[in-house]
MMTF fields as JSON, N, C-alpha, C and O atoms, coordinates in Angstrom:
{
  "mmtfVersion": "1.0.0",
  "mmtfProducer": "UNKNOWN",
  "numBonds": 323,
  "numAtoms": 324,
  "numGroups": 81,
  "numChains": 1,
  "numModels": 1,
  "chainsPerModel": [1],
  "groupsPerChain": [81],
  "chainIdList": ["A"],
  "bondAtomList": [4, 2, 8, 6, 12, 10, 16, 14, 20, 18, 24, 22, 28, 26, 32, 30, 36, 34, 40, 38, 44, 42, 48, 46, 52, 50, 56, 54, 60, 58, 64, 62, 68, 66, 72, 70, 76, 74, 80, 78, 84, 82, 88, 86, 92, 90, 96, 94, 100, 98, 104, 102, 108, 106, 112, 110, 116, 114, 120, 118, 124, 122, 128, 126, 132, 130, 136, 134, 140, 138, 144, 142, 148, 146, 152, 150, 156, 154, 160, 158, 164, 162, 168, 166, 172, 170, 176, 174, 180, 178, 184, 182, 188, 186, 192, 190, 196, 194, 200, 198, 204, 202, 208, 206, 212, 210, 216, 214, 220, 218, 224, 222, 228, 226, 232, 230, 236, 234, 240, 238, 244, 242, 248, 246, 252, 250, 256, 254, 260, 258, 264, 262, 268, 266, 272, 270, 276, 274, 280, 278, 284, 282, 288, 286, 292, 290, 296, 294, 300, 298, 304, 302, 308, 306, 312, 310, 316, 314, 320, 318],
  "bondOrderList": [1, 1, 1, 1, 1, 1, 1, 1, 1, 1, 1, 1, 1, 1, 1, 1, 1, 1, 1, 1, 1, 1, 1, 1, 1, 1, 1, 1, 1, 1, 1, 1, 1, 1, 1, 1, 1, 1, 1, 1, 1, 1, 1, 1, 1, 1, 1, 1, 1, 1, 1, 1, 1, 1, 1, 1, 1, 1, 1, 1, 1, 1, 1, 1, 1, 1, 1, 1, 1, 1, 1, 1, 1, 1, 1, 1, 1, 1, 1, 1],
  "groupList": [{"groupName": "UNK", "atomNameList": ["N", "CA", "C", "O"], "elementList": ["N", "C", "C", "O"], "formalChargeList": [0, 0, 0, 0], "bondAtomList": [1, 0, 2, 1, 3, 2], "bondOrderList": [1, 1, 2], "singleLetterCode": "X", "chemCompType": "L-PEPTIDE LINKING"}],
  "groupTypeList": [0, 0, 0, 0, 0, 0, 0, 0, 0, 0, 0, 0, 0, 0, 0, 0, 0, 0, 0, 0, 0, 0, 0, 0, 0, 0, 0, 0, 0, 0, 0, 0, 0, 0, 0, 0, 0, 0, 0, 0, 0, 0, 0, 0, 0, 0, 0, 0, 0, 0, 0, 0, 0, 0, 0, 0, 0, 0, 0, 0, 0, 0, 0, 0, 0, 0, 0, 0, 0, 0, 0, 0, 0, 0, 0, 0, 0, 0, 0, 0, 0],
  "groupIdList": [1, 2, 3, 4, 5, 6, 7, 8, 9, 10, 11, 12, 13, 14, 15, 16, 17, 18, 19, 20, 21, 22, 23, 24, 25, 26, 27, 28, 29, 30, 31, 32, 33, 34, 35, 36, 37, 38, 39, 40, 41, 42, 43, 44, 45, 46, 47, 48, 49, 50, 51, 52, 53, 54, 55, 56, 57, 58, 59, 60, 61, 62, 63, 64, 65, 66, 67, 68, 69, 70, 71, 72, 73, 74, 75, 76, 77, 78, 79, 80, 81],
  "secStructList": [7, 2, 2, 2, 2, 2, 2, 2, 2, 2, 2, 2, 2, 2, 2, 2, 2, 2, 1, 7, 2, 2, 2, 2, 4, 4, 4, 7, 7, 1, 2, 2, 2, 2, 2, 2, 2, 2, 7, 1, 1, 1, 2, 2, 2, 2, 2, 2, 2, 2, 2, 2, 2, 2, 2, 2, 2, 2, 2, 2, 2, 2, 2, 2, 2, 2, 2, 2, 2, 2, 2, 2, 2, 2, 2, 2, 6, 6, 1, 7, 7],
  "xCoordList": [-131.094, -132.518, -132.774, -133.603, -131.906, -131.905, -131.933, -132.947, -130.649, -130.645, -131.806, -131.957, -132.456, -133.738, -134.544, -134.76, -135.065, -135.743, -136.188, -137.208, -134.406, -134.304, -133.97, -134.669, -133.304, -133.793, -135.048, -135.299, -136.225, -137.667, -138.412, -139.447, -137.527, -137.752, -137.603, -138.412, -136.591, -136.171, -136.887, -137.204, -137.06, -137.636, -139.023, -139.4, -139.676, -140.796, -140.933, -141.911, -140.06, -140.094, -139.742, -140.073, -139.255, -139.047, -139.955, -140.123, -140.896, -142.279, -143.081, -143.706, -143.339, -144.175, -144.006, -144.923, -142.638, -142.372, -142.521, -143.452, -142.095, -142.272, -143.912, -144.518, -144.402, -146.078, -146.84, -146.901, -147.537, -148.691, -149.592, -150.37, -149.819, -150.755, -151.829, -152.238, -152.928, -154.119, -154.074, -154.98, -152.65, -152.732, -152.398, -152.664, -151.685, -151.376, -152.879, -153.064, -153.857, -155.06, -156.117, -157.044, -155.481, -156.821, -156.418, -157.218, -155.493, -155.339, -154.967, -153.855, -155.276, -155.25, -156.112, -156.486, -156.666, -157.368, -156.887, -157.884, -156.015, -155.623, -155.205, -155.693, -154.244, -154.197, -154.514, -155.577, -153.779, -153.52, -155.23, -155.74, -156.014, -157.203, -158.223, -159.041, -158.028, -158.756, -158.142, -158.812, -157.297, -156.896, -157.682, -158.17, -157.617, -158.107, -159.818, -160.23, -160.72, -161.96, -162.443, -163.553, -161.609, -161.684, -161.661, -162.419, -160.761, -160.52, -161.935, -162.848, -161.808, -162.868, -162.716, -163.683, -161.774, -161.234, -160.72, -160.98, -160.236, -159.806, -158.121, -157.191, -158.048, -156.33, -156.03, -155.157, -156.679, -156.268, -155.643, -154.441, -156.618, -156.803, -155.579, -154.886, -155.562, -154.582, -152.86, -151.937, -152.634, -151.804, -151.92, -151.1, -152.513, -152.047, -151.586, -150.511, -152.839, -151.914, -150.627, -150.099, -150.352, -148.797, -148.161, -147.041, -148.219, -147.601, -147.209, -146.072, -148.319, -148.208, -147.657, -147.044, -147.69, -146.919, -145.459, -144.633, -144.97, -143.967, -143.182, -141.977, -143.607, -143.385, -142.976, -141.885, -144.172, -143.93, -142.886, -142.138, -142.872, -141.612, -140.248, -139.668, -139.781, -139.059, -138.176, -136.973, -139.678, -138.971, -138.481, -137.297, -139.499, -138.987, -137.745, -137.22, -137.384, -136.11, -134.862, -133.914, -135.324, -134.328, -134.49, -133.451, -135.919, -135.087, -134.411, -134.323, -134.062, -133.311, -132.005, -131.116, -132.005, -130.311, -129.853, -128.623, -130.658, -129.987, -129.963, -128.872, -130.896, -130.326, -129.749, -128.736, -129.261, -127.77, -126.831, -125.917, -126.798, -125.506, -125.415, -124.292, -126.444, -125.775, -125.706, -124.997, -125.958, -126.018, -124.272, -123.421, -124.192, -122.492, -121.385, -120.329, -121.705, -121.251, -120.76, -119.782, -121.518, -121.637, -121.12, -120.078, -121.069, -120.44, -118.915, -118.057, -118.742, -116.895, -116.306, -115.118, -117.243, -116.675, -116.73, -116.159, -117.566, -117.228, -116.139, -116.009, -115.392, -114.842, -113.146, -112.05, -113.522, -112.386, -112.11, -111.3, -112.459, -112.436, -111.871, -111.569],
  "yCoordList": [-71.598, -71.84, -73.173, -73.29, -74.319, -75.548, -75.344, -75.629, -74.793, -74.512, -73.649, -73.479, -73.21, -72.097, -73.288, -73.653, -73.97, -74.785, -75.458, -75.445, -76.398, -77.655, -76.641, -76.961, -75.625, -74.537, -74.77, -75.107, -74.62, -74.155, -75.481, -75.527, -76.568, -78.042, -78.026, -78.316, -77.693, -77.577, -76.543, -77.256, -76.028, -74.651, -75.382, -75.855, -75.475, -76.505, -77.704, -77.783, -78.503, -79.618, -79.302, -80.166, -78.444, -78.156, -77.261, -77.065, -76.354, -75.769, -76.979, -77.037, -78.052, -78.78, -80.003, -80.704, -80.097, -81.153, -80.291, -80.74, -79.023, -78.336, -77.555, -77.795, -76.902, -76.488, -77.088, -78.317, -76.409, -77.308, -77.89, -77.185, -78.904, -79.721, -79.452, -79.954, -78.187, -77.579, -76.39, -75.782, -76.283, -75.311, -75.547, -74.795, -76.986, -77.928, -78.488, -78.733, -78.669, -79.472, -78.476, -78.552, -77.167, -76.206, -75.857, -75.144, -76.229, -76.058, -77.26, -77.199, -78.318, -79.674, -80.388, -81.124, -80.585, -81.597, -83.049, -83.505, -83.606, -84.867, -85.13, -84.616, -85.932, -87.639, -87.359, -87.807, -86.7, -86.128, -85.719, -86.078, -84.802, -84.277, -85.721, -85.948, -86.354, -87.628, -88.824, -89.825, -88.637, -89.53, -89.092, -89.808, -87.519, -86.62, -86.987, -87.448, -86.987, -87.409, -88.547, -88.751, -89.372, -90.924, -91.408, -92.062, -90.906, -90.995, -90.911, -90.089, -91.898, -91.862, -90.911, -90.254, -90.647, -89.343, -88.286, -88.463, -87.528, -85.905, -86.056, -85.621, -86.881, -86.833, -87.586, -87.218, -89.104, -90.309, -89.296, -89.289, -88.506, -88.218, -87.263, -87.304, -86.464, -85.431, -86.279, -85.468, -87.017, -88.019, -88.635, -88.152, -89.345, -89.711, -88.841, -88.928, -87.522, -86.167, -85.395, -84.647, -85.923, -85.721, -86.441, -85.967, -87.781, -88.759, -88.67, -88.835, -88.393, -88.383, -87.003, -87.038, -85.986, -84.649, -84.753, -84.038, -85.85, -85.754, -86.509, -86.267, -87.3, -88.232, -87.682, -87.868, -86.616, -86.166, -84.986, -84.879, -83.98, -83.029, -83.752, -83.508, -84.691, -85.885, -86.065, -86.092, -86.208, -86.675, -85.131, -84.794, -84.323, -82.851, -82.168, -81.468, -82.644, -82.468, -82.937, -82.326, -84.801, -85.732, -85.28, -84.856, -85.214, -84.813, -83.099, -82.621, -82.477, -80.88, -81.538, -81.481, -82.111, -82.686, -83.41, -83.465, -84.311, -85.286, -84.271, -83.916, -83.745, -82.812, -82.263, -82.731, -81.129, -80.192, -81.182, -80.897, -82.181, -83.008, -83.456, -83.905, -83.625, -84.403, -83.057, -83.264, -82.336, -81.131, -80.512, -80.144, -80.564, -80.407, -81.151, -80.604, -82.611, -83.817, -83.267, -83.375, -82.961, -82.955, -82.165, -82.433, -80.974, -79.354, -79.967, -80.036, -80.448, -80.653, -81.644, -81.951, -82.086, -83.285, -82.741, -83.339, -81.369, -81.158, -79.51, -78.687, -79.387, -78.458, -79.343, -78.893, -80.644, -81.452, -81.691, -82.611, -81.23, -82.623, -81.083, -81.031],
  "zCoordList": [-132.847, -132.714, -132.011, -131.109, -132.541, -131.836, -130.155, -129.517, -129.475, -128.189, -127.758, -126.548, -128.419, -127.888, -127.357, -126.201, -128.981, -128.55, -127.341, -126.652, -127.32, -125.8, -124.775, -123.814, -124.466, -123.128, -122.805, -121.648, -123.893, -123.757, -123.132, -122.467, -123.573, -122.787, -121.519, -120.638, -121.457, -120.31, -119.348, -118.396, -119.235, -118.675, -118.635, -117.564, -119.589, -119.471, -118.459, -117.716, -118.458, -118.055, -116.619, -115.808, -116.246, -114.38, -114.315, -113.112, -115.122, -114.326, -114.326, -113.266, -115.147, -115.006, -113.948, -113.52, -113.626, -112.219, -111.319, -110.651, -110.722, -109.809, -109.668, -108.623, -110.416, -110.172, -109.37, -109.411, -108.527, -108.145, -108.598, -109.241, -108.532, -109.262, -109.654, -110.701, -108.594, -109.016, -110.09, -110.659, -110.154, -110.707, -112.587, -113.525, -112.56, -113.845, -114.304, -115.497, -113.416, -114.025, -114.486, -115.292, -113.403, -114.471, -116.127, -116.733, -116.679, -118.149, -118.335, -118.86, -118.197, -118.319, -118.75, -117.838, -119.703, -119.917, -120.866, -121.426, -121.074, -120.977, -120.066, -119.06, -119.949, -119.102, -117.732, -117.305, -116.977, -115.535, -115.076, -114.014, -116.27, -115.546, -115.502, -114.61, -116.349, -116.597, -115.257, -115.006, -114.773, -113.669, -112.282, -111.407, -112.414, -111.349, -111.702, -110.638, -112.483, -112.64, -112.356, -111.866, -112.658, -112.321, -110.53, -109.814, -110.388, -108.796, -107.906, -107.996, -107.14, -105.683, -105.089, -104.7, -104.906, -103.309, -104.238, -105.429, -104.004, -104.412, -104.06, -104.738, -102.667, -102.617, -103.426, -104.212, -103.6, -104.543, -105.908, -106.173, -106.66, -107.465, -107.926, -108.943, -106.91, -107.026, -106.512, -106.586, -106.272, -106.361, -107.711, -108.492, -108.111, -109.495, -110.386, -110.979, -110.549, -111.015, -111.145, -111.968, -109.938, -109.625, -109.873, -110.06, -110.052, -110.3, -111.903, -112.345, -112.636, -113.902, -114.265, -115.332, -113.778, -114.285, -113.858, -114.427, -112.603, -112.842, -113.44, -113.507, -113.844, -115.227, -116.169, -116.708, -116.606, -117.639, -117.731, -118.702, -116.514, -116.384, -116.786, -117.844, -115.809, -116.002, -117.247, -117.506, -118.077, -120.018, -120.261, -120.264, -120.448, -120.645, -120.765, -121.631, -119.462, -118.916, -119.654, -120.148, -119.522, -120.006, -121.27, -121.775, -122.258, -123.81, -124.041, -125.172, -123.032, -123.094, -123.036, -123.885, -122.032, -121.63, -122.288, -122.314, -123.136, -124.695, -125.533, -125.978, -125.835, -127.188, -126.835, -127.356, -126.003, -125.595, -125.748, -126.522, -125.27, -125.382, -126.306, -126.537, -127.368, -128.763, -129.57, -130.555, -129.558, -130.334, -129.941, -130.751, -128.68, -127.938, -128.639, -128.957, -128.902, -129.343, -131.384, -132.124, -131.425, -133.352, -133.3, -133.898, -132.874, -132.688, -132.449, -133.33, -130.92, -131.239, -132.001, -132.094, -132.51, -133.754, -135.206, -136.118, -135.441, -136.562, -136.376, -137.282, -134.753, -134.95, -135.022, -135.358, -134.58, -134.603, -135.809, -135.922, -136.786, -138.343, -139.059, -140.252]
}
């Protein structure tokens, strides 16, 4: 169930760095849609958007690939013992 989980991170975290951005802010309403509102211009805007989703894909990612690996880690240490 653990590996379901961080897969689901994962899998998560590269639709949300890869998506298009208009298509992340129409079910968006924290940080990213609030950067996009704020903005003067529409590109400004949709640049910060992006900026911040791929931030956030980013962690997504990075916490799938720590937990597989510590979850990997405990597994051959308690097949070692």
């Amino acid at each position: 169930m653990d590996y379901l989980a961080l897969l689901g991170f994962g899998i998560a975290g590269l639709y949300i760095w890869f998506a298009p951005t208009e298509r992340l802010l129409k079910n968006d309403y924290g940080l990213a849609k609030i950067y996009y509102w704020r903005a003067k211009d529409k590109d400004v805007g949709l640049k910060k958007a992006r900026e911040y989703y791929t931030k956030l894909g980013k962690i997504f990612v990075f916490v799938s690939i720590a937990g597989l690996l510590i979850k990997l880690f405990f597994v051959l240490l308690s097949s070692a013992t």
